[in-house]
Residue, then its C-alpha position, 0 to 999 in steps of 0.5 A: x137196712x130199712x126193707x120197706x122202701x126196698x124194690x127188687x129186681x131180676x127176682x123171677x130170673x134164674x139161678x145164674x142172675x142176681x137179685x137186686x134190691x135198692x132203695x126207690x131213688x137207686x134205680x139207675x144204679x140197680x139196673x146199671x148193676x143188671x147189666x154189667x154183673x154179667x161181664x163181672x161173672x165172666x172177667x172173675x171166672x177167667x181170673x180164678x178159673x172158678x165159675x159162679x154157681x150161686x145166685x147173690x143177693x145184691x142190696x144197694x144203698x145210699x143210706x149212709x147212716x144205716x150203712x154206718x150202724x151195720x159195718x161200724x166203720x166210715x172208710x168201708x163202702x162195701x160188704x159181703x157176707x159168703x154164707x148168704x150170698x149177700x152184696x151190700x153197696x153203698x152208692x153215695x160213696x161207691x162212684x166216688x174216684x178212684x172207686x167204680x161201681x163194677x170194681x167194687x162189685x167184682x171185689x165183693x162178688x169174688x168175695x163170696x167165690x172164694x168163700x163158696x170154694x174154700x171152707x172156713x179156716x182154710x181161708x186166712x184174711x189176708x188171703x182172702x182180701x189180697x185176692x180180691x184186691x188183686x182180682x178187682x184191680x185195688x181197694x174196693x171196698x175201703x175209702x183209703x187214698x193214702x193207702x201206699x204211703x201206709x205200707x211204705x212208712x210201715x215198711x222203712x219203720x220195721x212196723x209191718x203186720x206178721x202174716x200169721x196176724x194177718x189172718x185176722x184183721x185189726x178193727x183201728x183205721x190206719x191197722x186195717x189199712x195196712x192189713x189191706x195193702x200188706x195183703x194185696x202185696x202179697x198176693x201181688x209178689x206171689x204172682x209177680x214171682x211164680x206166675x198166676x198159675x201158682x197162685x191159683x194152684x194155691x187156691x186149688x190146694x185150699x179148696x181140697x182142704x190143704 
């Protein structure tokens, strides 16, 4: 994104406060993101036991067409890149329901915690965003309303994603989709079955390298 129309916030704070960057008209955004990252922080580390020990960098946006060029794709409102703690939101379309601000921040930000925590390989895709959805309540980061009905049709047509082809994520709209409801469902059936503390010990697990 353009950086010189960018302004900081929060850039002298320490390790444990986000930088913010947003663009001259995002103001409101960018302090409504200084005020809720800490409540974030805290739900997060009481969801994964983990505590956030890095310091993100967090860019807001309503720059769509910049957004565009960079994810390459109009359903994705929201990313994040682990290895430099980076957040990138798009605020034209992140207040739009059924998606929130502070939802689509935790799912972003867990991104980057599981990531801190488990190295490389050790974390499939499916993994991964499964979590995060589970984490931050839903999709947060994919403009996908129909997004059940896709698991469902994929479900009674036998047209399900493999789990070892979830470990990548297909790049055509209605596959990535499914990726995302496959993945969230899975996670979901996992605590459903054996509990939260089962799942986290399976991320205790990664992170020692299993």
């Amino acid at each position: 994104l353009p950086m010189d129309y960018l302004y900081a916030v929060n850039d002298s704070l320490p390790e444990n406060k986000p930088e913010v960057i947003y663009e001259e008209t995002l103001g409101n955004a960018g302090e409504e993101v200084r005020q809720i990252y800490p409540s974030v922080v805290k739900e997060l580390t009481e969801t994964l036991q983990w505590e956030v020990v890095f310091r993100p960098k967090i860019i807001l946006t309503n720059n769509q067409d910049a957004f565009r060029k960079i994810v390459g794709k109009d359903i994705i409102i929201a990313f994040a890149i682990p290895d430099k703690n980076l957040i990138v939101l798009d605020t034209s379309r992140v207040y739009t329901k059924p998606f929130s601000l502070r939802s689509t921040l935790k799912h972003e930000l867990c991104h980057l915690v599981l990531h801190h925590n488990i190295k490389g390989r050790l974390l499939p895709r499916w993994v991964d965003e499964g979590v995060c959805q589970w984490a931050s309540g839903g999709i947060a980061e994919l403009m996908a309303d129909d997004g059940g009905k896709v698991l469902t049709k994929a479900t009674v047509s036998h047209n399900l994603i493999s789990l070892r082809e979830l470990e990548r994520f297909p790049m055509d709209d209605p596959s990535l989709i499914l990726a995302y409801q496959e993945s969230k469902s899975i996670i979901e059936y996992i605590v459903g079955e054996h509990g939260k503390k089962r799942l986290l010990q399976m991320l205790a697990y990664l992170k020692e390298g299993d």
